[in-house]
LUMSE-628235 format. One record per residue (C-alpha): residue in one letter; x, z negated, y negated. Coordinates in steps of 0.001 Angstrom, whole numbers, padded with zeros to 6 digits, always signed. Last residue first. Layout:
AXZY ...
//
This chain:
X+054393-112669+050642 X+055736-115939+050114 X+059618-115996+051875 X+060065-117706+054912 X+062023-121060+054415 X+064559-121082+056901 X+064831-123080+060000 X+065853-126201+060049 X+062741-128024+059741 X+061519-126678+062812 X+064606-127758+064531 X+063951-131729+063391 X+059752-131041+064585 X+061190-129713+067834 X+063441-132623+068297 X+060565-135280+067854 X+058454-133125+070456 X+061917-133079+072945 X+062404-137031+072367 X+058939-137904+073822 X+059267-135469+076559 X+061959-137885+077585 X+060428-140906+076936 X+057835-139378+079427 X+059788-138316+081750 X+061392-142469+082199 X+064254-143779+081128 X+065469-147219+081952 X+065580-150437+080211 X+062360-150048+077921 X+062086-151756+074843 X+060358-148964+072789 X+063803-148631+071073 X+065505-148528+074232 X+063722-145725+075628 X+064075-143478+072764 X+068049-144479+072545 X+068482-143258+075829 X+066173-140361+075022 X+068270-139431+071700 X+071540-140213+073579 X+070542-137793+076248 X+069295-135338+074413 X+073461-135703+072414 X+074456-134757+075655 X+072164-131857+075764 X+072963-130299+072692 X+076761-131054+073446 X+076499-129041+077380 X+075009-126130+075459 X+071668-124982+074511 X+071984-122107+072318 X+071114-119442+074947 X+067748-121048+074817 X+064518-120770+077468 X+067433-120057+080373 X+069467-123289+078768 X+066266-125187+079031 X+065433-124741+082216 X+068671-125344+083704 X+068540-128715+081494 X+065315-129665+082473 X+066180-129267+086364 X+069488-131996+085855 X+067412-133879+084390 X+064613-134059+087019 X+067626-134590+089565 X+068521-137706+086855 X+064942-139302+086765 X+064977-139293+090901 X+068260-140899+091038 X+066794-143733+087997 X+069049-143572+084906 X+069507-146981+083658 X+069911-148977+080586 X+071395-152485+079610 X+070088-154387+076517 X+072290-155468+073575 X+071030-152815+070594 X+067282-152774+072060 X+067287-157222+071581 X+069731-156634+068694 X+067374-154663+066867 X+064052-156750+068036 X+065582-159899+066483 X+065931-157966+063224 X+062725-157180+063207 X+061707-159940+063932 X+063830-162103+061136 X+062515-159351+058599 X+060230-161550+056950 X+059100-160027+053751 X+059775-160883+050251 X+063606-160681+050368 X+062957-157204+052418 X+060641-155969+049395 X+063309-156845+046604 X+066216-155490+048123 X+064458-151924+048741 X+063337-151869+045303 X+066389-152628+043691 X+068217-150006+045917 X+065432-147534+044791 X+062968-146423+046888 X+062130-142586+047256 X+058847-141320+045493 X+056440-139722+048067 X+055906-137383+050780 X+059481-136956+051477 X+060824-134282+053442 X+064642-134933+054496 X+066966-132594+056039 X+067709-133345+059392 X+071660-132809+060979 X+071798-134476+064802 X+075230-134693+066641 X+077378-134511+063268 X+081515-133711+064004 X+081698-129653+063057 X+079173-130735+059981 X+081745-132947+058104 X+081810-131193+055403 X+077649-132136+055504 X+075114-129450+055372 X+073110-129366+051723 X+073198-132226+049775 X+074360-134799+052086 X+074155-138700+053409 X+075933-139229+056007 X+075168-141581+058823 X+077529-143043+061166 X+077023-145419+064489 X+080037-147735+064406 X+081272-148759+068189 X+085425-148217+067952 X+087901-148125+070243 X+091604-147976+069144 X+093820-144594+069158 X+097447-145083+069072 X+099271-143077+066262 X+103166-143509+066869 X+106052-143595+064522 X+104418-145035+061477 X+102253-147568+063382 X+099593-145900+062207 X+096050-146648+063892 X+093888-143755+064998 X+090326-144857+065181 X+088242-143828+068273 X+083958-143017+068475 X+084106-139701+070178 X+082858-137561+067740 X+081806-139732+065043 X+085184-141312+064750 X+087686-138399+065221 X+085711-136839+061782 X+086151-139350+059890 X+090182-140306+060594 X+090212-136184+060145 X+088214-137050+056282 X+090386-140148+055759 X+093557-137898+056652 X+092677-134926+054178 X+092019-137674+051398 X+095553-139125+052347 X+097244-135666+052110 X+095487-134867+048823 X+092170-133689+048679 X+091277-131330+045761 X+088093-131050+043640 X+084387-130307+042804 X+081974-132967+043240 X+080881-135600+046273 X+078680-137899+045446 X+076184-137089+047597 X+078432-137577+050577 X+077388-140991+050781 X+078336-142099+054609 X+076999-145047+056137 X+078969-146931+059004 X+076930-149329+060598 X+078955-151954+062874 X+078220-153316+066035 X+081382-153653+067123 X+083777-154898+064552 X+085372-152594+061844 X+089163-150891+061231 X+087910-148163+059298 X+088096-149374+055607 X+091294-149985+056161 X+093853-152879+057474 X+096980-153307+057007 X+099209-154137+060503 X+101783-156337+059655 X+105187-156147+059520 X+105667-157069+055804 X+107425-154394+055387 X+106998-152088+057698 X+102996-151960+057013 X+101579-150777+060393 X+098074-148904+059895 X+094728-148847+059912 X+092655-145639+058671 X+091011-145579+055175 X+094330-144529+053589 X+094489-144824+049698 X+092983-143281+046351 X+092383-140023+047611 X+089238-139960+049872 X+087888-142054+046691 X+088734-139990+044016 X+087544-136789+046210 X+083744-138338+046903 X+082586-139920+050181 X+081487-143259+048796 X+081668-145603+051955 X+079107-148263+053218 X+079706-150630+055678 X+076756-152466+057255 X+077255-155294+059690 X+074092-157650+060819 X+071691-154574+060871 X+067934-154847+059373 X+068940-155286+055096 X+072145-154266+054899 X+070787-150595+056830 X+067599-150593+053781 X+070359-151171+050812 X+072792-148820+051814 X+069338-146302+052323 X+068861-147265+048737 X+072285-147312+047269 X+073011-143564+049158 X+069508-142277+047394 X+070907-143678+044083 X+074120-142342+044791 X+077079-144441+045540 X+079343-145772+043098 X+083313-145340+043050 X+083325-141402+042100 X+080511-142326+039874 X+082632-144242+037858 X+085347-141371+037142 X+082330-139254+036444 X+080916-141480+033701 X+077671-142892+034189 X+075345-142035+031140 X+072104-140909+032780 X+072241-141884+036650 X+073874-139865+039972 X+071416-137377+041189 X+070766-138373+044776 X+066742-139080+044258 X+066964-135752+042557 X+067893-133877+046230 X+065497-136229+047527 X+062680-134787+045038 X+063819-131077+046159 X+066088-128393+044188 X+068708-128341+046774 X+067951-130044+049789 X+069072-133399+050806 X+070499-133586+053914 X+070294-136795+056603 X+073305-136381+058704 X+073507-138292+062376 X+076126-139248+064225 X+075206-140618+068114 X+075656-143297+069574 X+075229-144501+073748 X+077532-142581+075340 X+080979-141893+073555 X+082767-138559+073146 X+085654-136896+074481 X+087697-139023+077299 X+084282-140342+078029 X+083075-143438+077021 X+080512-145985+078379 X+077494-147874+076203 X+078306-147308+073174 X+075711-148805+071026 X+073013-147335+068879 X+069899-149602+068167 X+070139-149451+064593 X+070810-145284+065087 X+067431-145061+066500 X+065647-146337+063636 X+067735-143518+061111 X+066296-141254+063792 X+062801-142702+064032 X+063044-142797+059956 X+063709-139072+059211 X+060607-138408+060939 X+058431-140567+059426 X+059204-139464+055643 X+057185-141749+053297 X+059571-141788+050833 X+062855-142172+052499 X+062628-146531+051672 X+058765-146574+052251 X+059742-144698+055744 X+062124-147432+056604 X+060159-150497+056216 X+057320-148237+058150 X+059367-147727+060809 X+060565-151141+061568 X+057033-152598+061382 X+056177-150382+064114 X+058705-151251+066098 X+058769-154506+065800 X+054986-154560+066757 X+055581-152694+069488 X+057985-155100+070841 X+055662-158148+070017 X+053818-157535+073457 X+056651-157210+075488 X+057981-160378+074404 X+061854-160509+072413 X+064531-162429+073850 X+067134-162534+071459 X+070428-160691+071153 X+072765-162500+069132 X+075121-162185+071925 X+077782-164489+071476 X+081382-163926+070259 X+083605-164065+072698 X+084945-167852+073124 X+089064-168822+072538 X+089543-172599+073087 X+092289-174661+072379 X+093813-172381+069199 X+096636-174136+067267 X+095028-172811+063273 X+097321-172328+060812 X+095662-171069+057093 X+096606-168379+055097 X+096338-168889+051792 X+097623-172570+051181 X+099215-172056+054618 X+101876-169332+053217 X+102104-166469+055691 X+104112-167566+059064 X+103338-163967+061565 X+104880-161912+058823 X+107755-164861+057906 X+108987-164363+061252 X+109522-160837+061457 X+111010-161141+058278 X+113341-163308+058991 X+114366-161521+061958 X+114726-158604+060050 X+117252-160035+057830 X+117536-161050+054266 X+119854-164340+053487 X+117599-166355+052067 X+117136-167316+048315 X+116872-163656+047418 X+113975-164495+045065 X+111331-163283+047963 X+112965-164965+050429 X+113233-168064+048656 X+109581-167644+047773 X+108478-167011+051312 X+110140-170233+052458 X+108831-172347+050195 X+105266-171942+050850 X+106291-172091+054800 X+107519-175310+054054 X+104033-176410+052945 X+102697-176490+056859 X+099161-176843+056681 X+097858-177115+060139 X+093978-177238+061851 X+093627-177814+065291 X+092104-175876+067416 X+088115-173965+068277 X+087940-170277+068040 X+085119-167974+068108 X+086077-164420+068536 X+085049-160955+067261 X+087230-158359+068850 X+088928-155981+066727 X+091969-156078+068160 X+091348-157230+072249 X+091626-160758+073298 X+091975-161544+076985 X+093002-166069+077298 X+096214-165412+078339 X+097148-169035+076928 X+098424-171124+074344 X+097119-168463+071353 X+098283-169301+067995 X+095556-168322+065580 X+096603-167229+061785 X+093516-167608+059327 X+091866-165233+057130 X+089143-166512+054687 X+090330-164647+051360 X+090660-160975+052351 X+094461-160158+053199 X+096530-157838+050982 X+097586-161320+048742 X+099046-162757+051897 X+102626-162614+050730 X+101932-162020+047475 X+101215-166041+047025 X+104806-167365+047643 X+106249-164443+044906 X+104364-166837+042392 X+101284-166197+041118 X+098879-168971+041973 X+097556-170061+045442 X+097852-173484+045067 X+100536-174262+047659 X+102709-171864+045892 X+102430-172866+042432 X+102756-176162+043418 X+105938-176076+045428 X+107355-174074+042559 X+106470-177131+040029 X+108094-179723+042596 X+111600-177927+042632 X+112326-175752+045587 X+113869-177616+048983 X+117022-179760+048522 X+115563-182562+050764 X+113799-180701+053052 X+117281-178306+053729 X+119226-181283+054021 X+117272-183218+056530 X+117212-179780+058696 X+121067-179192+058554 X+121265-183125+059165 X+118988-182538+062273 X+115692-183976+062632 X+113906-180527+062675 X+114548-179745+065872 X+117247-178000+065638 X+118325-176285+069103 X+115013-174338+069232 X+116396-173581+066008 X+115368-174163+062181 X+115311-171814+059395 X+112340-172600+057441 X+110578-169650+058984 X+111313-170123+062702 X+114115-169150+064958 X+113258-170112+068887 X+110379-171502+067648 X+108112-174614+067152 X+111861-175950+065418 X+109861-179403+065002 X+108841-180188+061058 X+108885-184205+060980 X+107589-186252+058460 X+109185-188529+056453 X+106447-189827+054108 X+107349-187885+050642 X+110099-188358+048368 X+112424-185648+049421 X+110065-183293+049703 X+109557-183070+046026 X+105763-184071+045645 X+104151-180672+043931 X+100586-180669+045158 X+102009-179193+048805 X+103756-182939+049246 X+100681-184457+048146 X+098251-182945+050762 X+100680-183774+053611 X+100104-187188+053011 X+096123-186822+052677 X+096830-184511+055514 X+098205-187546+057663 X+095796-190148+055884 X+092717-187711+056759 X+094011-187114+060646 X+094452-191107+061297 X+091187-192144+059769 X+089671-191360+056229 X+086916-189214+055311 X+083866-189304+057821 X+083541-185771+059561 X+080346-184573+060316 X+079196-184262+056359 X+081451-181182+056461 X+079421-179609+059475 X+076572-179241+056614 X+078911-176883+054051 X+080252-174482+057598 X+075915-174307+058410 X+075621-173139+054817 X+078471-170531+055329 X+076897-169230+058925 X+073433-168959+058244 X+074525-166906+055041 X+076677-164446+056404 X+073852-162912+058537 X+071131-162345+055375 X+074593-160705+054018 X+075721-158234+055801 X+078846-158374+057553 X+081223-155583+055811 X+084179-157303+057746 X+084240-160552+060095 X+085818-162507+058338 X+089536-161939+059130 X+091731-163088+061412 X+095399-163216+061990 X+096450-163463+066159 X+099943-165533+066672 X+100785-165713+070301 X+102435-168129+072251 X+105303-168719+074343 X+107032-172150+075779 X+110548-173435+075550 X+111170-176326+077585 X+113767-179169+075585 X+116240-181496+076457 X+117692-183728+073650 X+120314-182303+070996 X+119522-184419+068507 X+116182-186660+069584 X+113069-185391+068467 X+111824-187464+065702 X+108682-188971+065975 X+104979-187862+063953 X+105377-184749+065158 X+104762-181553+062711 X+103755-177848+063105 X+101478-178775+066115 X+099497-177166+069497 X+102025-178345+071965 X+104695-180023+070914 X+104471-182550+074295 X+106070-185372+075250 X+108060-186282+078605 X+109661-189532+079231 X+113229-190331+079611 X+113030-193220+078121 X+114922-191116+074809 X+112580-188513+074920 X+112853-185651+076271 X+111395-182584+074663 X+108012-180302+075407 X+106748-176672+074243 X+109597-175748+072043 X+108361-172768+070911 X+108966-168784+071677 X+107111-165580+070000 X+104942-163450+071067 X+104854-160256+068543 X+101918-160088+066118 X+098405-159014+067056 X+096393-158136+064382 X+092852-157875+062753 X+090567-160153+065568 X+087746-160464+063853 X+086572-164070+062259 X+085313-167360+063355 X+086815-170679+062823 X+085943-174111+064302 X+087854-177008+063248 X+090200-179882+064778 X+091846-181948+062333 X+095622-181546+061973 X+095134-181710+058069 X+091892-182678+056661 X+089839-180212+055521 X+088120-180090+051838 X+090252-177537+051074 X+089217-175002+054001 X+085474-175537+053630 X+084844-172302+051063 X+087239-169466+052570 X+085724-171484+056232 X+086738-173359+058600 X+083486-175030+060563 X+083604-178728+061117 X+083292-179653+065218 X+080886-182651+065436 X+078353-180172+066711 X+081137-178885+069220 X+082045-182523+071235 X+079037-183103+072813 X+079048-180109+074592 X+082622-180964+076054 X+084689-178259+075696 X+087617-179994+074364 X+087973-182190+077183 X+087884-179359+079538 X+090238-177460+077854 X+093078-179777+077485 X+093195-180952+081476 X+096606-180663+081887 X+096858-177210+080275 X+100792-176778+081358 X+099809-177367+085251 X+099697-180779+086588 X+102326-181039+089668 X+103577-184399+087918 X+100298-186161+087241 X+099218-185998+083658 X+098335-189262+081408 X+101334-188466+079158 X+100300-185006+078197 X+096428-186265+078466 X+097101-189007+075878 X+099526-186316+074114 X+096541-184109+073422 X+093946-186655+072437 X+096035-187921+069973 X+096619-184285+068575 X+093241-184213+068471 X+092741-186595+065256 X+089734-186452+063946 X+087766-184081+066025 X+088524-186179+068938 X+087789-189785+067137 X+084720-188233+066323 X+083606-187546+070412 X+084642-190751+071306 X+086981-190550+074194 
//
């Protein structure tokens, strides 16, 4: 079939290979691998916060976000009878364009709705590839055609047409009890159904809704970031929460849904859990997009292949970007460098191999410790929601080199103000997301410098344990208000302190900072990485970040020797000091772009820990 044809109308192509199928066909029938043609994908437009309205309905789109919930499975009518006898399919639609005979035979089916996100606290040199590339794949799809007159139609009945007077269309009962009240048993067709379309809310409330505005419709997804979509899985394709997934379907804008919410917000509809169990995995479309998944793909590795040669380069060229930004301090930026190429690589029922949590302190009475000083005439209940200057600049350096960056002000106001930890929302039945709940691969940086004199409140006590649980052994605790299940998480944290961090108990490696010059200001920082070119640097990061390691059998017996050796030189060297020497070599190795470790990485990481201890120790008094 011709590759634009496909993209714009796939539903077509669908029910061509429905009807084309041989009897024992299973219920893909060939789907995938017509949709997975290469050719097909760079004729694919991307769905995006910014793409979604110019969109035809039932088009086929590409969307990629993070997996944010999983909703319960729920049942469709997968295929009816029609009246030849013949076989169609429902698959991967909201509407048909034929009524489904009254009381015909129907298979039920299960799916599963998924809501994305954008992929959250994604910097911004990575963001911007992706949205410009989402504008160009818009000029891929020529306006008109079977898919732009069907959303075209569509299109007028969510700008206000009463649904009375628009293009019969038909709304098939998907599922066993969906959101405008249908059955499995009602397919839509029904004189219930006919009457229900016909008397639906007045034009103007159909507007309001479909456009977003601020009717009862639009609070429904109002707690989501603008850019989510629904995804209704067809398959046991393995999807994990927080995964970050490309998806390729079809597109659907279903305006009933619109109505629907309102009339169960304004006590139109009978309340009932069921209901609203429905209506949480069936936001309004005009917010919330529908998109029938036909492929699920991983997101790739942006991990790319970096020469030997330039490695050191990289490297090099790394540091010194991050030494300008601490003031010329070296050491402080090898272990803010090694925490870019942190990754969990295998977890333990305690802790998480791989990352480590590090706490850059800045001493009383020194030029970092003024570098954190918040500015002349900010008010405190401002500075409670701002970071430092220090925290803005290191912010600023992370955004700059890693692809995800989020950045928390660790002072009382904002511990308080609400729960940084996921967690089950009964009322809308959906989980709500937090601060917390982050991809793979994300940077989590810490400004504790802002902290000031006052009380946590149960939430603020949470966020800090929440805290605390993730930079020891890398887990989240969702809430599902009468459980806590722990998720998997791969964030590296930072904090940013003056003096030792409250969060001390939980930090792997604590250095206090020395700078031999002025620290960088956020400004500053911004301005020299849009003047230089970072794209190998940042190419290097995810080369180290994505590569596998090893621990040669000789390597680990010489291990095993160093740490007997050490713990007789040191009665403070414990089984965590040396853990978290083997994340600092591991990480060593990997930064150098080395796969395996070797004695000399390893000595390597003992001279850079002996400068950190040295540091630590007390000043000795002038004599």
């Amino acid at each position: 079939m011709d590759p634009l044809a496909i993209v714009r109308d796939p539903l077509a192509a669908v029910r061509a290979l429905h009807a084309a199928r041989a009897a024992d066909d299973d219920q893909e029938f060939g789907v995938k691998a017509l949709f997975a043609d290469p050719a097909l994908r760079p004729q694919v437009p991307i769905l995006t916060e910014d793409t979604a309205e110019h969109l035809p309905n039932q088009c086929l789109v590409r969307y990629c976000g993070m997996v944010a919930d999983m909703l319960n499975p729920e049942y469709y009518v997968g295929e009816y009878r029609r009246p030849d006898g013949s076989w169609a399919t429902a698959k991967f639609a909201d509407q048909l364009d034929e009524a489904v005979p009254e009381g015909g035979e129907t298979r039920i089916a299960e799916r599963r709705p998924l809501l994305l996100v954008p992929v959250p606290a994604e910097s911004g040199w990575a963001v911007a590839p992706h949205a410009a590339a989402a504008r160009a794949s818009l000029a891929a799809l020529p306006a008109g055609g079977a898919a732009g007159a069907a959303g075209a139609g569509k299109r007028a009945r969510e700008d206000g047409a009463p649904a009375g007077q628009a293009e019969e269309e038909l709304s098939i009962g998907m599922m066993v009890s969906d959101a405008t009240g249908q059955t499995a048993a009602d397919d839509g067709d029904s004189a219930a159904s006919r009457a229900r379309r016909a008397g639906g809310a007045p034009a103007a409330q159909q507007q309001e809704a479909s456009s977003g505005g601020s009717g009862t419709a639009a609070a429904a997804g109002a707690d989501l970031p603008a850019g989510s979509c629904m995804v209704y899985l067809y398959d046991d394709a393995e999807v994990k929460l927080n995964d970050v997934v490309e998806v390729v379907g079809v597109l659907s804008r279903v305006p009933e849904l619109a109505v629907a919410h309102m009339q169960q917000e304004q006590g139109g509809q009978a309340a009932s859990m069921l209901l609203d169990d429905i209506l949480a995995s069936h936001l309004p479309t005009s917010l919330v997009p529908r998109l029938h998944a036909i492929l699920l793909h991983p997101e790739a590795s942006a991990a790319a292949t970096v020469p030997a040669a330039a490695v050191a380069d990289a490297r090099a060229r790394a540091l010194g970007f991050l030494s300008q930004v601490l003031g010329g301090d070296d050491l402080a930026a090898e272990y803010l460098l090694l925490q870019l190429v942190g990754r969990v690589h295998h977890r333990t029922p305690q802790s998480a191999v791989g990352v480590m949590s590090l706490n850059l302190v800045a001493e009383p009475n020194t030029a970092a410790a003024a570098a954190a000083a918040p500015p002349a005439g900010v008010q405190p209940a401002q500075q409670a929601q701002q970071l430092s200057p220090l925290g803005a600049a290191v912010a600023a350096a992370l955004e700059a080199l890693a692809p995800r960056c989020r950045t928390l002000p660790l002072s009382i106001d904002a511990l308080n103000r609400r729960p940084w930890w996921p967690r089950r929302d009964q009322n809308s039945q959906r989980l709500i997301s937090g601060p917390l709940q982050l991809a793979a691969n994300t940077q989590v940086l810490l400004d504790e410098t802002v902290m000031a004199a006052g009380t946590l409140q149960e939430v603020g006590l949470r966020n800090m344990a929440a805290l605390q649980t993730l930079m020891a052994r890398q887990r989240v605790a969702y809430d599902f208000e009468y459980f806590s299940l722990d998720q998997p998480a791969d964030a590296p944290v930072t904090v940013l302190s003056l003096g030792r961090s409250l969060l001390k108990e939980t930090v792997d490696v604590t250095l206090p900072l020395h700078p031999t010059a002025p620290l960088a200001d956020a400004a500053g920082v911004a301005a020299a990485a849009a003047s230089a070119d970072l794209a190998p640097l940042r190419a290097y990061l995810a080369a180290a970040r994505c590569a596998d390691f090893a621990i040669a059998p000789d390597v680990e017996e010489f291990l095993q020797q160093e740490l007997a050796g050490a713990r007789q030189k040191d009665r403070e060297v414990n089984e965590r000091t040396f853990h978290t020497w083997m994340n600092l070599a591991r990480l060593q190795a990997l930064s150098h772009g080395e796969a395996s470790l070797t004695r000399e990485r390893w000595a390597a990481m003992l001279e850079m820990e002996g400068r950190r201890r040295q540091r630590l120790q007390p000043a000795q008094p002038a004599a």
